[in-house]
PQR file of N, CA, C, O and H, with PARSE charges and radii, in Angstrom:
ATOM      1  N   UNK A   1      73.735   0.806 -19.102 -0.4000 1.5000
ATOM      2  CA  UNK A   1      74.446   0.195 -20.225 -0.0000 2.0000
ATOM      3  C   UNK A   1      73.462  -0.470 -21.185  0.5500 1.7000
ATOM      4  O   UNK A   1      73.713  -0.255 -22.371 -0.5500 1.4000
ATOM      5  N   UNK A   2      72.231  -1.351 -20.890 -0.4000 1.5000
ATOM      6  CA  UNK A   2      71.331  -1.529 -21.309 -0.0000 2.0000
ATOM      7  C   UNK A   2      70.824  -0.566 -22.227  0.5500 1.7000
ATOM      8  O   UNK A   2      70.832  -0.740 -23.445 -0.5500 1.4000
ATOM      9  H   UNK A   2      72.027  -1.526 -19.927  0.4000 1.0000
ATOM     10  N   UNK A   3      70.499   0.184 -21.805 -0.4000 1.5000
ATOM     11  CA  UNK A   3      69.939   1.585 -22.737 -0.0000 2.0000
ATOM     12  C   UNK A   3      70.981   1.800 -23.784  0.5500 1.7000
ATOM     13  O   UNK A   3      70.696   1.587 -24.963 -0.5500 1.4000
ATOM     14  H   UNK A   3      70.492   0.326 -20.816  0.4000 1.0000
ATOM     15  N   UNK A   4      72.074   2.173 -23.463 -0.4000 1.5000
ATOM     16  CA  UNK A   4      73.240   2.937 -24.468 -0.0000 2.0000
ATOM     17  C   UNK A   4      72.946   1.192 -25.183  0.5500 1.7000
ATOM     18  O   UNK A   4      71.904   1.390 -25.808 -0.5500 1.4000
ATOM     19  H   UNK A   4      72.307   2.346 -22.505  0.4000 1.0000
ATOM     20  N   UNK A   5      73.104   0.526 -25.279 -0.4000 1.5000
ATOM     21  CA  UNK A   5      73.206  -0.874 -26.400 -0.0000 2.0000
ATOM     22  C   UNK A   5      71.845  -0.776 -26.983  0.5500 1.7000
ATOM     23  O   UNK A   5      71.753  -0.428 -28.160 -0.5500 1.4000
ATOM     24  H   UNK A   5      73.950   0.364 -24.771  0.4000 1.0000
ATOM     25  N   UNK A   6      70.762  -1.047 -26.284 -0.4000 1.5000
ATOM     26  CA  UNK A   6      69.551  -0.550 -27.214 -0.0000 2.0000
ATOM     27  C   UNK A   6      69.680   0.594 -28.273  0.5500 1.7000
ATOM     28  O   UNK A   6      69.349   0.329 -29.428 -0.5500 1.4000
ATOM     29  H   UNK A   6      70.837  -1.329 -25.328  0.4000 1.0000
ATOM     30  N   UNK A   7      70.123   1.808 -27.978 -0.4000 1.5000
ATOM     31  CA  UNK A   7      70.254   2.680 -28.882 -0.0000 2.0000
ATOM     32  C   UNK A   7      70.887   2.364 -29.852  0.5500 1.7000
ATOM     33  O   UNK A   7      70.380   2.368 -30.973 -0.5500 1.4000
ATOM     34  H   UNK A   7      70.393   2.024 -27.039  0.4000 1.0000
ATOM     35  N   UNK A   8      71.884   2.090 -29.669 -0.4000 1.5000
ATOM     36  CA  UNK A   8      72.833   1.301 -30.932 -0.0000 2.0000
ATOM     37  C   UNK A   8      72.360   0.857 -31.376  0.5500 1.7000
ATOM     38  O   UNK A   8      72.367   1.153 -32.571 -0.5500 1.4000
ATOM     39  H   UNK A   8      72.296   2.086 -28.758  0.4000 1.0000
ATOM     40  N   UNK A   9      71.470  -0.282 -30.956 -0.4000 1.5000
ATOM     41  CA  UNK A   9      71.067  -1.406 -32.067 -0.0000 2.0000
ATOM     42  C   UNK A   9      69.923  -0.661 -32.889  0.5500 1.7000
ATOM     43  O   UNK A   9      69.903  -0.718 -34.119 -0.5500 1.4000
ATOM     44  H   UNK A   9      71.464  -0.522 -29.985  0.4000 1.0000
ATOM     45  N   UNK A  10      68.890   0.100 -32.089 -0.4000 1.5000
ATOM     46  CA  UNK A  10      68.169   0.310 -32.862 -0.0000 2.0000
ATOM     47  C   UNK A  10      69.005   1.882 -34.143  0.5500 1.7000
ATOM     48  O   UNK A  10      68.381   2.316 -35.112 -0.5500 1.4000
ATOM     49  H   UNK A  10      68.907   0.146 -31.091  0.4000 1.0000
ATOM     50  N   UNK A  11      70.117   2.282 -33.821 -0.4000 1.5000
ATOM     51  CA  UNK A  11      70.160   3.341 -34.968 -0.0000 2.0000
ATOM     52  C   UNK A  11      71.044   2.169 -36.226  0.5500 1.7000
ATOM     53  O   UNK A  11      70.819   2.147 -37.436 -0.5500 1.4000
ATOM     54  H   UNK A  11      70.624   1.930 -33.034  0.4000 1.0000
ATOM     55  N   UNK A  12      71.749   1.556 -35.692 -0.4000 1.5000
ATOM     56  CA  UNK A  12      71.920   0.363 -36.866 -0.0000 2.0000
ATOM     57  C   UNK A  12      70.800  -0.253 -37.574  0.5500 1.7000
ATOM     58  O   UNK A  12      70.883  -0.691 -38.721 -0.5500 1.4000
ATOM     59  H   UNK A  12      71.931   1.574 -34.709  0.4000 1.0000
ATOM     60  N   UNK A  13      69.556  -0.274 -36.715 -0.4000 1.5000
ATOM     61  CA  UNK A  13      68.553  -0.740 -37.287 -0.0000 2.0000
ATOM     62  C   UNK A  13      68.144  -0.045 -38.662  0.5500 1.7000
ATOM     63  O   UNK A  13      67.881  -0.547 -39.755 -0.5500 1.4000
ATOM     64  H   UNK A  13      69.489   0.082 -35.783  0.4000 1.0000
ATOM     65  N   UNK A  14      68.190   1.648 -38.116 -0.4000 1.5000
ATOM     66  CA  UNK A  14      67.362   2.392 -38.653 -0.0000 2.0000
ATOM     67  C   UNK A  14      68.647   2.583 -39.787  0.5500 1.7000
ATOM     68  O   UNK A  14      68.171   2.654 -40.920 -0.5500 1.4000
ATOM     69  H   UNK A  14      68.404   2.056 -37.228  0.4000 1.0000
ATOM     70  N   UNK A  15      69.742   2.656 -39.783 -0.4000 1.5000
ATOM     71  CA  UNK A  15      70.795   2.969 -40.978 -0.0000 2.0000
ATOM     72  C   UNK A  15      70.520   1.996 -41.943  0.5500 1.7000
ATOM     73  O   UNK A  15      70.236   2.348 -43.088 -0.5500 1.4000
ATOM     74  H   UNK A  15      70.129   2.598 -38.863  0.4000 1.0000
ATOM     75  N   UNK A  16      70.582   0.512 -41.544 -0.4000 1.5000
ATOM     76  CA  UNK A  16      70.317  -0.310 -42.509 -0.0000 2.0000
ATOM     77  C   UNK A  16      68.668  -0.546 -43.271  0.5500 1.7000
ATOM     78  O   UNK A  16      68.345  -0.851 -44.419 -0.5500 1.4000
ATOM     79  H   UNK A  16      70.814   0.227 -40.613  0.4000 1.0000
ATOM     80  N   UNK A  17      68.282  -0.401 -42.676 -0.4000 1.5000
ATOM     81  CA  UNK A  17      66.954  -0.192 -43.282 -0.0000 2.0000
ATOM     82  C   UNK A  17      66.618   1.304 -44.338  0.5500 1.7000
ATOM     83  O   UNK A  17      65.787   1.373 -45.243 -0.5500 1.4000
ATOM     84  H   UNK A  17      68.544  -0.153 -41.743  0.4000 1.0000
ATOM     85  N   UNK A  18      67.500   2.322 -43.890 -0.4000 1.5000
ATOM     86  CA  UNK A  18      67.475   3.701 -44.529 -0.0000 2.0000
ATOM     87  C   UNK A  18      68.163   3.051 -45.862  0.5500 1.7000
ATOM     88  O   UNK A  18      67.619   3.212 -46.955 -0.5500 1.4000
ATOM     89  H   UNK A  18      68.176   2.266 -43.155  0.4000 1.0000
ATOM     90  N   UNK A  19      69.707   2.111 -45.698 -0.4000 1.5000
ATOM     91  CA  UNK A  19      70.407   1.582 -47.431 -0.0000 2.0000
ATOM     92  C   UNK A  19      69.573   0.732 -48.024  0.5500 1.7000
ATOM     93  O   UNK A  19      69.467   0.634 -49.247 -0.5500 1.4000
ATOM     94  H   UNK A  19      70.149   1.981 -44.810  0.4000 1.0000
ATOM     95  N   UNK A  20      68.962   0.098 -47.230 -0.4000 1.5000
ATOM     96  CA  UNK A  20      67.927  -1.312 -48.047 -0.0000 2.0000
ATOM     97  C   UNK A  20      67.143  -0.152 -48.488  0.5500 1.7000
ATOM     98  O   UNK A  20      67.750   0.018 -49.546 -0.5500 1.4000
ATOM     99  H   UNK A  20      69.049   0.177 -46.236  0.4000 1.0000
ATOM    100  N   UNK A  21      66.291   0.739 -48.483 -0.4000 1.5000
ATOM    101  CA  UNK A  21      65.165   1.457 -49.073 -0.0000 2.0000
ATOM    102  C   UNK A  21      66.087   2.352 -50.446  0.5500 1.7000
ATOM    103  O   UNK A  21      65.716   2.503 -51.610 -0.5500 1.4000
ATOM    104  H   UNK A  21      65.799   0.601 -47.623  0.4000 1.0000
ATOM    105  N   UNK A  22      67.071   2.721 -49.938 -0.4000 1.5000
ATOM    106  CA  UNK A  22      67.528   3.359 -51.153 -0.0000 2.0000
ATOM    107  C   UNK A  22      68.361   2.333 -51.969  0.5500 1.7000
ATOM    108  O   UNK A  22      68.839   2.811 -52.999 -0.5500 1.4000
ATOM    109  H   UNK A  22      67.373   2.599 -48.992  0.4000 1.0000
ATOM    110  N   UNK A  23      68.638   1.028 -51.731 -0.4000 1.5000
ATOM    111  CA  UNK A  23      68.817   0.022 -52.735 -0.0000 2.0000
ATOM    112  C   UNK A  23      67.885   0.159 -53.538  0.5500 1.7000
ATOM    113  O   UNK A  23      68.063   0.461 -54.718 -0.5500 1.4000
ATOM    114  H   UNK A  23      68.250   0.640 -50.895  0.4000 1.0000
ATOM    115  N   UNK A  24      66.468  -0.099 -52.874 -0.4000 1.5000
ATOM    116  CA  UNK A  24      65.261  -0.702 -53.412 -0.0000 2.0000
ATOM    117  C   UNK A  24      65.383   0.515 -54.583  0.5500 1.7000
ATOM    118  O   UNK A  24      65.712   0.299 -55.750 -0.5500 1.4000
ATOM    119  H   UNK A  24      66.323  -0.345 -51.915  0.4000 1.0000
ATOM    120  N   UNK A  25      65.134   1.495 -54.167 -0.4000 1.5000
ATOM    121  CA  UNK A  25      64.388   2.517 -55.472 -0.0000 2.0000
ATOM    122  C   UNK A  25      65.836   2.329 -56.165  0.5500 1.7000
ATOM    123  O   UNK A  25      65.737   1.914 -57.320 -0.5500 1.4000
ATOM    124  H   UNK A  25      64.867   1.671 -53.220  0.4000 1.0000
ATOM    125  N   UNK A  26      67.146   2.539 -55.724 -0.4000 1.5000
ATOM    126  CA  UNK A  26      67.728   2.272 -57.198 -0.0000 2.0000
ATOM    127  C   UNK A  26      67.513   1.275 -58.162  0.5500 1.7000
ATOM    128  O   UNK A  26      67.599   1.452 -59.377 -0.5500 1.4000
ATOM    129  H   UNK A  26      67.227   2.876 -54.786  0.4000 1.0000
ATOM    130  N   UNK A  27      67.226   0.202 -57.586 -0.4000 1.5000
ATOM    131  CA  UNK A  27      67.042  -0.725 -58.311 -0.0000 2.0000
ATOM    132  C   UNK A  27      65.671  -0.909 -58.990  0.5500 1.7000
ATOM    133  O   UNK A  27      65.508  -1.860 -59.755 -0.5500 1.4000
ATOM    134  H   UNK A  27      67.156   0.058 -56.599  0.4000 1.0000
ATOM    135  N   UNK A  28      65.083  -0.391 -58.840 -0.4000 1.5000
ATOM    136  CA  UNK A  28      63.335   0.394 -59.721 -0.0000 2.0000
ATOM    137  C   UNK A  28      63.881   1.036 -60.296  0.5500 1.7000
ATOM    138  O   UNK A  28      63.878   0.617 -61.453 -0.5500 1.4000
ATOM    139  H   UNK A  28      65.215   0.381 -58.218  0.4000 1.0000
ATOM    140  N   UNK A  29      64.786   2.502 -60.132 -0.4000 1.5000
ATOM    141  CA  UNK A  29      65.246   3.291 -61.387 -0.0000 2.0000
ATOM    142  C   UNK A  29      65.776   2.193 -62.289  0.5500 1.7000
ATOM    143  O   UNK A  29      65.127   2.112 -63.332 -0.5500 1.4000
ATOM    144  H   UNK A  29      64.789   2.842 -59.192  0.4000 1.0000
ATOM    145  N   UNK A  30      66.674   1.409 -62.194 -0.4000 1.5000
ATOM    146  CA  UNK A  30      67.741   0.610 -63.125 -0.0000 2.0000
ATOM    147  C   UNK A  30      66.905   0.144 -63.876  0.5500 1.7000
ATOM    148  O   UNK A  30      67.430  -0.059 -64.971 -0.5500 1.4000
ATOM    149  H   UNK A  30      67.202   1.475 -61.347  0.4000 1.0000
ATOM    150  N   UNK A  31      65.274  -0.294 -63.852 -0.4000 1.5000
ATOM    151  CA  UNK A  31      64.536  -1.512 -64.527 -0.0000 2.0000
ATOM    152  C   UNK A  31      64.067  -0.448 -65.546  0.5500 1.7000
ATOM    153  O   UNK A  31      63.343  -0.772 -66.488 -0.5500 1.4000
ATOM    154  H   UNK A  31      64.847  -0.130 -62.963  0.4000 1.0000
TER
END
């Protein structure tokens, strides 16, 4: 169970970090 919750957290990790990066460059295009 340990494992299966690690995974989770880390692909939430990796989803939110994937929208923060494509925030970022939209928000460089916008300027």
């Amino acid at each position: 169970e340990i494992l299966e919750l690690l995974k989770s957290i880390w692909q939430i990790l990796g989803i939110t970090r994937t929208i923060h990066g494509i925030c970022y460059v939209w928000v460089l295009f916008q300027q």
